[in-house]
C-alpha positions as CSV (number, residue, x, y, z in Angstrom):
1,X,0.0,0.0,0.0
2,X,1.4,3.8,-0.5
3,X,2.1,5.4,2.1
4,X,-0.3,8.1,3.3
5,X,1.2,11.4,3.9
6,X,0.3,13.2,7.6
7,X,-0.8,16.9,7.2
8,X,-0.7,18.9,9.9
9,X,-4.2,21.1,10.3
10,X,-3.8,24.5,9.6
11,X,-6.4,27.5,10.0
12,X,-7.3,30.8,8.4
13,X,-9.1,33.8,8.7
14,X,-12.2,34.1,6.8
15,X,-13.2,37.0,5.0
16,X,-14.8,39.8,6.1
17,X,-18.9,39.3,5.3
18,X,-21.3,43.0,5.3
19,X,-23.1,42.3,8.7
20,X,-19.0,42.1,10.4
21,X,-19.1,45.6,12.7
22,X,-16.4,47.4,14.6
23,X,-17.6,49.2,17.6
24,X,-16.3,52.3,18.8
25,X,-17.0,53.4,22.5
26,X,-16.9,57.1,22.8
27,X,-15.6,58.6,26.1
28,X,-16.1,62.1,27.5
29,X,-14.7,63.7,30.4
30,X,-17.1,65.3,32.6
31,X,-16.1,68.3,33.1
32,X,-18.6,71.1,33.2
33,X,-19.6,71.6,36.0
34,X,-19.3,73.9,39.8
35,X,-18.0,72.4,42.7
36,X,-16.5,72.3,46.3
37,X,-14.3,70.2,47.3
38,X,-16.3,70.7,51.3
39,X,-13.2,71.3,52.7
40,X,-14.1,74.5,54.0
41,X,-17.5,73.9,55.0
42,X,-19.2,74.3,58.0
43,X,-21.3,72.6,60.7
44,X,-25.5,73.8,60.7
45,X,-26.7,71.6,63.7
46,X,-25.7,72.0,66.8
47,X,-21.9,70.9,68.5
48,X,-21.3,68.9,65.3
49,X,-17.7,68.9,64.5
50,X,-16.8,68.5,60.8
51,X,-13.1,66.7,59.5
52,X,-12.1,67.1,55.6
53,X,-10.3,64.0,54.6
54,X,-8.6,64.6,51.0
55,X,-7.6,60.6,50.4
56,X,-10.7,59.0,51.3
57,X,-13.0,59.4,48.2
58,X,-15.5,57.3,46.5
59,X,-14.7,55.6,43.0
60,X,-16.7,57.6,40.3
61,X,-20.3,56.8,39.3
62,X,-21.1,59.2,36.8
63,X,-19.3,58.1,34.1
64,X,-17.5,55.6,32.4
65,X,-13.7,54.9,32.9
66,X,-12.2,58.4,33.8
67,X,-9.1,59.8,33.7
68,X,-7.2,60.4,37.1
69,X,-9.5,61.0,39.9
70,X,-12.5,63.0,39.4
71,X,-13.8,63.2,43.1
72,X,-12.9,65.0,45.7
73,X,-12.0,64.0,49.8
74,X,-14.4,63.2,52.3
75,X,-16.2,65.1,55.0
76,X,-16.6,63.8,58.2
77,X,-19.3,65.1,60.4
78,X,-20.2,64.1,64.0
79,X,-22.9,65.5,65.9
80,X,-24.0,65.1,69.1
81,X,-28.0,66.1,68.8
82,X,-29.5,62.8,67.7
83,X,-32.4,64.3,65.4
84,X,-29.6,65.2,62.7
85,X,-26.4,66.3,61.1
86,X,-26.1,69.4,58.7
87,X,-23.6,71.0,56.9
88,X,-23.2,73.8,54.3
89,X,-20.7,75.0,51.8
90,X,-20.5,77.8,49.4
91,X,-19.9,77.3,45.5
92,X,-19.2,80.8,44.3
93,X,-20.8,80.8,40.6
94,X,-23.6,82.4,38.3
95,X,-26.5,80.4,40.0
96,X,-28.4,81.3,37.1
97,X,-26.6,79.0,34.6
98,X,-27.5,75.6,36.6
99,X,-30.9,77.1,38.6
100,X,-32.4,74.1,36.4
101,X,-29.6,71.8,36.5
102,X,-28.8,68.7,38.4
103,X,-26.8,68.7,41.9
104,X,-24.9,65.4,42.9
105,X,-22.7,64.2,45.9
106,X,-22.2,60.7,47.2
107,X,-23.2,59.9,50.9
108,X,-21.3,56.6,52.8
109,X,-23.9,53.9,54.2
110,X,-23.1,52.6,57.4
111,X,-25.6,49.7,56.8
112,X,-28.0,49.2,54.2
113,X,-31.6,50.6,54.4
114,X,-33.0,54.0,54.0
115,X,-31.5,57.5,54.2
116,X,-33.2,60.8,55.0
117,X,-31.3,64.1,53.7
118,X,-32.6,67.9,53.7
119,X,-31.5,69.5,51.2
120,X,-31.2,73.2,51.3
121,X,-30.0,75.9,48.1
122,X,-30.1,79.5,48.5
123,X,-28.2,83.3,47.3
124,X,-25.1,83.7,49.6
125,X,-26.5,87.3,50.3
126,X,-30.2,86.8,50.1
127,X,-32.5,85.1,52.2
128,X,-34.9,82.7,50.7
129,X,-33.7,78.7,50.5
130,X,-35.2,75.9,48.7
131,X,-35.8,72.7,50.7
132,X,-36.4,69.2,49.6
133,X,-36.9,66.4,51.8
134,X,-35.7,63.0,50.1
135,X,-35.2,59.7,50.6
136,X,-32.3,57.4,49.0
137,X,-31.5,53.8,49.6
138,X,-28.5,52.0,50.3
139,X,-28.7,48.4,49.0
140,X,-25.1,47.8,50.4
141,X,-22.7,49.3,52.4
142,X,-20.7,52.1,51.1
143,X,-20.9,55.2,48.9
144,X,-23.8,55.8,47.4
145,X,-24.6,58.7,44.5
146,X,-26.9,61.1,45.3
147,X,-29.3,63.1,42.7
148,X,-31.4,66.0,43.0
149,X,-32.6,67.2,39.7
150,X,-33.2,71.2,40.5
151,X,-35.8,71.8,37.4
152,X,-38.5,70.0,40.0
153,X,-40.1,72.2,42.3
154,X,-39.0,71.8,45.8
155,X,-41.4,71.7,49.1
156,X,-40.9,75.6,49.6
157,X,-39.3,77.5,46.0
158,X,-38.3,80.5,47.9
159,X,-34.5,80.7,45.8
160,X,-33.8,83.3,43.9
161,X,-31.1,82.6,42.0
162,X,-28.0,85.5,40.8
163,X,-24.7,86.2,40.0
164,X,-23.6,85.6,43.4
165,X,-23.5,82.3,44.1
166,X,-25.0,79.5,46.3
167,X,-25.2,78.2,49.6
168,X,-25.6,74.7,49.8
169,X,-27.2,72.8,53.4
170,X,-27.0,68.9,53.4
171,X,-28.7,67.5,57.1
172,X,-28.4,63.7,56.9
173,X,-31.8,62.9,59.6
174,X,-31.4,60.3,62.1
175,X,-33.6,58.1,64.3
176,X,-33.5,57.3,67.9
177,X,-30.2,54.6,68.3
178,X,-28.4,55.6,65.3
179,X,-24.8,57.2,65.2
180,X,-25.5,60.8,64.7
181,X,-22.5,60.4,61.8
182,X,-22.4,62.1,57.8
183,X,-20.0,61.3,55.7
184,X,-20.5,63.2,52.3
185,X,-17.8,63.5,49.3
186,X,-17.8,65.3,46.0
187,X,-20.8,68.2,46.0
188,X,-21.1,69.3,42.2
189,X,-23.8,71.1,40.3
190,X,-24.2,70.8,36.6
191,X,-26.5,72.6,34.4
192,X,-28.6,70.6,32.8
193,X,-29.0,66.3,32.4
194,X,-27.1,67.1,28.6
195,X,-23.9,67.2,30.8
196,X,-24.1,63.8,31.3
197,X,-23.6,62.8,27.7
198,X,-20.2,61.3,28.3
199,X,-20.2,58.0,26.6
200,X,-21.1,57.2,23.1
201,X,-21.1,54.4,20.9
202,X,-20.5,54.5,17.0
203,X,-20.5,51.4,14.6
204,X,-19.0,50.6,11.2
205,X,-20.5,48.2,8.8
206,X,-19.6,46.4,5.4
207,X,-16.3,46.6,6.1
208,X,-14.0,46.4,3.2
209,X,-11.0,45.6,5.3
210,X,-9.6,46.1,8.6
211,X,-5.5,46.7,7.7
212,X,-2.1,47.5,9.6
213,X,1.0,45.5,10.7
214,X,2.6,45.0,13.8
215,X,6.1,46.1,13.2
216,X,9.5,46.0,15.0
217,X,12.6,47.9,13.8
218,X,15.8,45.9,14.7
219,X,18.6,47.8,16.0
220,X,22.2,46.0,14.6
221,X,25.2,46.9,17.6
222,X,28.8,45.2,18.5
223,X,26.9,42.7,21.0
224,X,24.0,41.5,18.4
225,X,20.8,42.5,17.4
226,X,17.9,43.6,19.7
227,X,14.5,45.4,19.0
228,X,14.0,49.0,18.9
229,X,11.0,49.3,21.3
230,X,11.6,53.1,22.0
231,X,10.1,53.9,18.4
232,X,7.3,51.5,17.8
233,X,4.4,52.6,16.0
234,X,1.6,50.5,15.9
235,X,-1.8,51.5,13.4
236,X,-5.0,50.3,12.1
237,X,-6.6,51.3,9.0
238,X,-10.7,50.7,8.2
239,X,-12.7,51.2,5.3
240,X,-16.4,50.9,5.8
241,X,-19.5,51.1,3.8
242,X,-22.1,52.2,6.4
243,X,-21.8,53.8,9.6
244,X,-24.5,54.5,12.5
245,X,-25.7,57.9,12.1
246,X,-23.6,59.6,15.0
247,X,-20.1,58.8,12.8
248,X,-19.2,62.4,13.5
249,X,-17.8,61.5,17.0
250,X,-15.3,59.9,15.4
251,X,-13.5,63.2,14.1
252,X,-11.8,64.3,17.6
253,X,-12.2,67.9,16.4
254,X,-15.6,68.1,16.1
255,X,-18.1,69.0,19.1
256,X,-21.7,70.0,19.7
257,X,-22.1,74.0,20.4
258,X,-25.0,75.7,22.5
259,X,-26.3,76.8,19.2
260,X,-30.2,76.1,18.3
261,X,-30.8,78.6,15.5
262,X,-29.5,78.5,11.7
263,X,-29.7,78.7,8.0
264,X,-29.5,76.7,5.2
265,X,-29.2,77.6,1.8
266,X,-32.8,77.8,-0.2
267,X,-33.6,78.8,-3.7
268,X,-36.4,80.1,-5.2
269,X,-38.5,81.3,-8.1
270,X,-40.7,84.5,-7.0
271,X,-42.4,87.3,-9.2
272,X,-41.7,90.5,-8.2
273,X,-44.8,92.7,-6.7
274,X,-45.5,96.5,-6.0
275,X,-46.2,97.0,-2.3
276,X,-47.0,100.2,-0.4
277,X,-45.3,100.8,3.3
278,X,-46.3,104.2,5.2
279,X,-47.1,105.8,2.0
280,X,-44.2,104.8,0.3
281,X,-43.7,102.3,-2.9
282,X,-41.8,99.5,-3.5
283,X,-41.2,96.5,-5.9
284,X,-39.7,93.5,-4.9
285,X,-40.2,90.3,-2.9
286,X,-40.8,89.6,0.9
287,X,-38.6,86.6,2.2
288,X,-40.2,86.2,5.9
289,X,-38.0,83.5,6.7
290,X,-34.4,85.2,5.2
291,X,-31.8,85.0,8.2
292,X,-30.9,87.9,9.6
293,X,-27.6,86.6,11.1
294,X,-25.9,85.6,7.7
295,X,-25.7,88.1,5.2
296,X,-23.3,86.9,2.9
297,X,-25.0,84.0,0.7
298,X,-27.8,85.9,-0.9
299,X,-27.9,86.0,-4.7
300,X,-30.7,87.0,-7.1
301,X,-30.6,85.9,-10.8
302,X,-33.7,87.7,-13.5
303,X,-35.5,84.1,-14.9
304,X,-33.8,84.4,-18.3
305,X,-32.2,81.6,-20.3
306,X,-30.8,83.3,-23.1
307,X,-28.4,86.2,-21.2
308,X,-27.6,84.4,-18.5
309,X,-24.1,86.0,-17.8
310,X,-26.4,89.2,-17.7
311,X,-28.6,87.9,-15.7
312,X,-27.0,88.8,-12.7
313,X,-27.9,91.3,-10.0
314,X,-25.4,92.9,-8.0
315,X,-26.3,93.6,-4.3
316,X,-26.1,96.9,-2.7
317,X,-25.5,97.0,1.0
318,X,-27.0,99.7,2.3
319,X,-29.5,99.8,5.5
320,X,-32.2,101.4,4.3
321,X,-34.5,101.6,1.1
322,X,-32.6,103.1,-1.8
323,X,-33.6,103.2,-5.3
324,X,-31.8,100.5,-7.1
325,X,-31.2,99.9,-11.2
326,X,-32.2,97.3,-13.0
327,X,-29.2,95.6,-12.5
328,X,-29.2,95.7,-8.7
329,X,-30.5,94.8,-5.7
330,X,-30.9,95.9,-2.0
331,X,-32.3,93.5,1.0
332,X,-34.1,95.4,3.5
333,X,-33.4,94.7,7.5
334,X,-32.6,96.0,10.4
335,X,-33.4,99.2,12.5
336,X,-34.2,101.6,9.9
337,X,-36.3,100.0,8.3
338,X,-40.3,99.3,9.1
339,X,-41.6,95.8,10.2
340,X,-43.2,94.8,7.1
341,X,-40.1,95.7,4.9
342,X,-38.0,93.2,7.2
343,X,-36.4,90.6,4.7
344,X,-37.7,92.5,1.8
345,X,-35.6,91.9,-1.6
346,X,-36.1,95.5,-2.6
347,X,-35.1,95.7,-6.8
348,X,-36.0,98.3,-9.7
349,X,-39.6,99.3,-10.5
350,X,-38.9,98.0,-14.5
351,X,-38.3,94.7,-13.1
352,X,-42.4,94.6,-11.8
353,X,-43.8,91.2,-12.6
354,X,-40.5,89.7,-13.7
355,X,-39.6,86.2,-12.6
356,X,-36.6,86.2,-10.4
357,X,-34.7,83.1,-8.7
358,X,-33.2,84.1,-5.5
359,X,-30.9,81.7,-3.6
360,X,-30.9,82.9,0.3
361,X,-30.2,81.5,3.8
362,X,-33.3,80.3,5.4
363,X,-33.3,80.7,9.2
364,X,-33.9,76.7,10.7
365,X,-33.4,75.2,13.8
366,X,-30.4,73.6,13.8
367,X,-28.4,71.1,15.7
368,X,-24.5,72.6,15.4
369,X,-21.1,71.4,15.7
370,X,-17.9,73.2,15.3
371,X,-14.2,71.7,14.5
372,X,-11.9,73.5,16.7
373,X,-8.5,72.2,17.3
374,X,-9.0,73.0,21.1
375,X,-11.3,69.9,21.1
376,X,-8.6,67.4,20.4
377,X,-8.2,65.8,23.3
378,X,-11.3,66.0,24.7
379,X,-12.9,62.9,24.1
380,X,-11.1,59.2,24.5
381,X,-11.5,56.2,22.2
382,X,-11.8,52.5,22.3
383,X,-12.8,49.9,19.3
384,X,-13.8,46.4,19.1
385,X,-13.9,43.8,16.3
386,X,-14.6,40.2,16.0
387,X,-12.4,37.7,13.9
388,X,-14.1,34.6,12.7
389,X,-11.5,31.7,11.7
390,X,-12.1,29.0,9.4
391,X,-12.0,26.8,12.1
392,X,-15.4,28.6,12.9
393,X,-13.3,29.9,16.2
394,X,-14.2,33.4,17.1
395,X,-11.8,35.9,18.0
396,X,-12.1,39.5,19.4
397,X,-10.0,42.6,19.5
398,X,-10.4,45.3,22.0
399,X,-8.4,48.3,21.9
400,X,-8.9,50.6,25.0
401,X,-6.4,53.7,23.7
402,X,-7.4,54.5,20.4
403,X,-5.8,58.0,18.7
404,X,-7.8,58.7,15.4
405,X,-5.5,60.6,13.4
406,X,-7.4,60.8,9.8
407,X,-11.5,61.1,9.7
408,X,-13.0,60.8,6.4
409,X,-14.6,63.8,4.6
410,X,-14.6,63.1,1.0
411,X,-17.7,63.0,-1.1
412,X,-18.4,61.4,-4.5
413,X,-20.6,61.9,-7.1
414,X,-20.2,58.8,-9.4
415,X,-19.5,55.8,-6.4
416,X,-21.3,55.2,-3.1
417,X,-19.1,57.2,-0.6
418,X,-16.9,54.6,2.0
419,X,-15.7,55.8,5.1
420,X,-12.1,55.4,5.7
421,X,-10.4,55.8,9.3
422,X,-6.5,55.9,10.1
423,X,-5.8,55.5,14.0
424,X,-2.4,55.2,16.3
425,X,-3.0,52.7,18.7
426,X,-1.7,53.9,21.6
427,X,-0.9,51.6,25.0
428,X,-3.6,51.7,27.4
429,X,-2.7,52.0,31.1
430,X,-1.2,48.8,31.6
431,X,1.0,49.4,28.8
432,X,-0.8,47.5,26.2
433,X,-1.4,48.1,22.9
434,X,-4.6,45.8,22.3
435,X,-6.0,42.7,24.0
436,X,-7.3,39.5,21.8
437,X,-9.6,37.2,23.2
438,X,-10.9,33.7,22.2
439,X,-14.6,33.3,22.8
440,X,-15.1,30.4,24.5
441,X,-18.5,28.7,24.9
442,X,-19.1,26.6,27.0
């Protein structure tokens, strides 16, 4: 009989299929907001003594894997009346800004069960406090986050809130046979529940391929060769068909702005009509809707095929009505001029019952964000990808420090438009550069 040749089994990787998705978590600092750190604050109840503790602090609840240590030291107070145990603490900011934000702290359980807190707010100068009575629960023992969203009306809205700042009262209530003990850490005030948009998740799908090398420089000396770990660069490049609508994350410049009002380009055809204003005459067309705020985008073109090169109207910019030639035009807005003239595309009398297109910014709602290079930095990145072998074994890649260093902008008019990413993988803090894991099941 021949002799049958042993192969060793080997594997692959199989190809990337259209439903294969890398995940990318999006991480935000949070970091706007007031605070005090309660080391200078005082007692409100009687003979309690207060103690600031600056290493004992809780580990953070209110968002997902910070950087350094967000909270702040513990304070300590110890009273002797049995009924309760206050303290208060000034935060020295525009009360105004976050008068319908949310306040937070953490509060230590002794034992599990219920907690009663008072919580006062009030003008440092001004009389007047809001109080809300509330109730939290400890399932275990330890820290536990506290919430009071200040948009809700307390028990008495007597606050006014200014410039000057705040006084804030906590009074942790006790019953008969318990320790008359507080220990509070980390008293912040934010201004709205938006501030707690820290972590975000974006996803790429039909990938075309997921490249970049691992790749060590050797160093050649006298006593051998060694690798050059001191410059080591290790990148990943993807190219994807779809991505989730919020993709924009991805471009470390880019952030959301406080803005809610806009434009966007709009054209139109319109005829021109004669209108009379306080016993004056003009021709033209009224654009209700024209934004005020952008006045360079405005164009107006005479309906006319044939001339189009003369077709053109220039703009004058003058603030108030003006008699214009046949050639130009003049927008009305502003002070001086009346209500009803207000986004008024004010042209020549010969041009009366002419068809004109006008292109023009059209005041929107809009949700904004700006690319400012003092955003780099601001948020963190981390990516995921499976790998399915041919085996049928399934791998997965987590990177938890990921630098994207090229976002994709381009746009094409004759293919459907990929989105391709180039990122630096950084180490992570245990001085990796990625972790691969083999599912296993069970």
């Amino acid at each position: 009989m021949p002799k049958v040749r042993a192969i060793i089994g080997a594997i692959n990787k199989k190809q990337l299929n259209k439903n294969t998705e890398m995940t990318f978590s999006v991480l935000t600092n949070l970091d706007n907001f007031v605070h005090d750190t309660l080391s200078r604050a005082t007692a409100t109840t009687p003979n309690t003594m207060v103690s600031f503790d600056k290493f004992e602090m809780p580990d953070e609840a209110f968002q997902c894997l910070p950087e350094g240590c967000p909270n702040s030291g513990t304070l300590t107070a110890v009273g002797a009346v049995i009924t309760g145990t206050g303290i208060q603490t000034q935060i020295r900011a525009d009360s105004t800004d976050f008068a319908a934000g949310i306040l937070t702290f953490y509060i230590y359980a002794e034992v599990a069960g219920d907690i009663s807190l008072t919580i006062g707010i009030r003008d440092i100068f001004t009389a007047g406090e809001d109080v809300r009575n509330i109730t939290v629960t400890a399932h275990n023992i330890g820290w536990i986050p506290v919430v009071i969203d200040l948009a809700e009306l307390p028990e008495t809205p007597e606050w006014i809130p200014s410039a000057n700042g705040v006084i804030v009262r906590i009074q942790r209530n006790f019953q008969s046979g318990d320790t008359p003990r507080m220990m509070i850490s980390t008293l912040r005030i934010f201004n709205s529940i938006e501030d707690f948009y820290v972590n975000d998740v974006v996803k790429l799908r039909c990938l075309d391929d997921i490249s970049g090398d691992d790749t060590l420089d050797v160093i050649n000396s006298c006593l051998g060769s060694t690798y050059d770990t001191t410059d080591l660069t290790v990148e990943r490049t993807v190219t994807a068909g779809l991505v989730t609508p919020n993709w924009n994350m991805l471009n470390p410049m880019e952030f959301e702005t406080l803005t809610t009002e806009g434009w966007y380009l709009e054209t139109v055809k319109r005829h021109v009509e004669k209108i009379s204003i306080e016993g004056e005459t003009y021709y033209g067309i009224t654009l209700p809707d024209i934004s005020f705020d952008e006045c360079g985008f405005t164009m107006v073109q005479r309906n006319d095929n044939c001339k189009i090169t003369d077709s053109m109207l220039r703009r004058i910019h003058l603030p108030t009505p003006h008699e214009v030639m046949p050639n130009e035009f003049q927008i009305l807005q502003g002070s001086g001029v009346a209500d009803q003239l207000q986004g008024f595309i004010n042209v020549s009398p010969s041009l009366e019952g002419e068809l004109l297109i006008i292109s023009y910014p059209r005041h929107s709602s809009v949700e904004e964000w700006a690319s400012n290079i003092d955003n780099v930095g601001r948020r963190r990145y981390r990516m995921s990808y499976p790998v399915v072998l041919s085996d049928r074994t399934e791998l997965v890649y987590v990177y938890d420090n990921v630098m994207i260093t090229s976002f994709p902008q381009t746009l094409s008019g004759s293919d459907a438009t990929s989105f391709a990413f180039t990122m630096n993988i950084a180490r992570d803090q245990d001085g990796d550069f990625f972790k691969r894991r083999r599912i296993i099941n069970d």
